[in-house]
C-alpha positions as CSV (number, residue, x, y, z in Angstrom):
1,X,-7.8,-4.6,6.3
2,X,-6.5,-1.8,3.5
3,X,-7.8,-5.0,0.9
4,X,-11.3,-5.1,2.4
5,X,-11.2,-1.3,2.2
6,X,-9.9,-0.7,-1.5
7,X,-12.5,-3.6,-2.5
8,X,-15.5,-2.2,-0.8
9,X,-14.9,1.5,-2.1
10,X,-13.7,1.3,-5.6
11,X,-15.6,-2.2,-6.0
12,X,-12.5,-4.1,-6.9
13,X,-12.4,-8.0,-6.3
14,X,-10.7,-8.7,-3.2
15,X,-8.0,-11.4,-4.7
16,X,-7.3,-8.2,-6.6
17,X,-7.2,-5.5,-4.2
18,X,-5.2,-7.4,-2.3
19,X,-2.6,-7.7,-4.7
20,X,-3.0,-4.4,-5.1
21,X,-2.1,-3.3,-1.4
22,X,0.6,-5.8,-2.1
23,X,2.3,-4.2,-4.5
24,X,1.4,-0.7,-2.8
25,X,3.1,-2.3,0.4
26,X,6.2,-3.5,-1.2
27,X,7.0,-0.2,-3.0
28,X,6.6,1.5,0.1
29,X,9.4,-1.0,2.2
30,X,11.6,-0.4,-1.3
31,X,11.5,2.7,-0.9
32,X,11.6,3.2,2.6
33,X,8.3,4.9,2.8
34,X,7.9,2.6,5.7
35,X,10.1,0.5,6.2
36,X,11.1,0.7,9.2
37,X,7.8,0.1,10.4
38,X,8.9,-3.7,9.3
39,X,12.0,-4.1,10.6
40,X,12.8,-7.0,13.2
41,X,13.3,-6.1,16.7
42,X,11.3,-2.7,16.4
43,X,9.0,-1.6,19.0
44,X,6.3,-0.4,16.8
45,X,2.9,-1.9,17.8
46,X,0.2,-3.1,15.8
47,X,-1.8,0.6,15.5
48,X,1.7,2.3,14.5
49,X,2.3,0.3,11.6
50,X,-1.2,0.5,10.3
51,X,-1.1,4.1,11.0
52,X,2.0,5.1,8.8
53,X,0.5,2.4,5.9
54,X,-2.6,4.8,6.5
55,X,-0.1,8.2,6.1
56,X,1.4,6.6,3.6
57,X,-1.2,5.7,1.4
58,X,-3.3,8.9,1.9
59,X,-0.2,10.9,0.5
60,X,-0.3,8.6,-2.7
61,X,-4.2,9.4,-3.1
62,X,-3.2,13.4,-3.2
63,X,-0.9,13.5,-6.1
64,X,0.5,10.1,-8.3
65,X,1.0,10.8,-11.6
66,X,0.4,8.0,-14.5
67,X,4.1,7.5,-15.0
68,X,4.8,7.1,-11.5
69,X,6.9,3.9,-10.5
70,X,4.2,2.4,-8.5
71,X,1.3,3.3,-11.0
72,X,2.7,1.2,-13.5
73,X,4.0,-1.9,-11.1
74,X,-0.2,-1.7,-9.9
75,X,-1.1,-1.5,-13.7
76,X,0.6,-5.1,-14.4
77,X,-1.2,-6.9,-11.7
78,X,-3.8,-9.1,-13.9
79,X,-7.5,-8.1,-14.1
């Protein structure tokens, strides 16, 4: 779904934007942006989990600098 999206609004391949919110994804379980939204045995549904991606990701879009972490793990995905 956040693939789709990224590709349709910033016109980015989808093989690409999807390793894109890949990398966006597994930063956020590292550091435990999220996490627990992944953790086995949770009771978070379907719409909870898309929701804190969702919070998550909308707080990256308000203020990531260039030498941020994540800007430069994005930066080394090919094409």
């Amino acid at each position: 779904m956040f693939a789709n999206m990224l590709s349709q609004r910033r016109g980015i391949d989808q093989p690409i934007a999807g390793s894109v919110i890949n990398a966006i994804i597994g930063h956020m379980v590292q550091q435990g942006g999220v996490g627990n939204l992944f953790s086995s045995g949770d009771s978070y549904t379907y719409e909870d989990r898309m929701g804190g991606i969702q919070s998550y990701l909308s707080g990256l879009g308000r203020g990531i600098q260039q030498d941020h972490h994540l800007v430069q793990l994005v930066q080394q995905i090919p094409g």
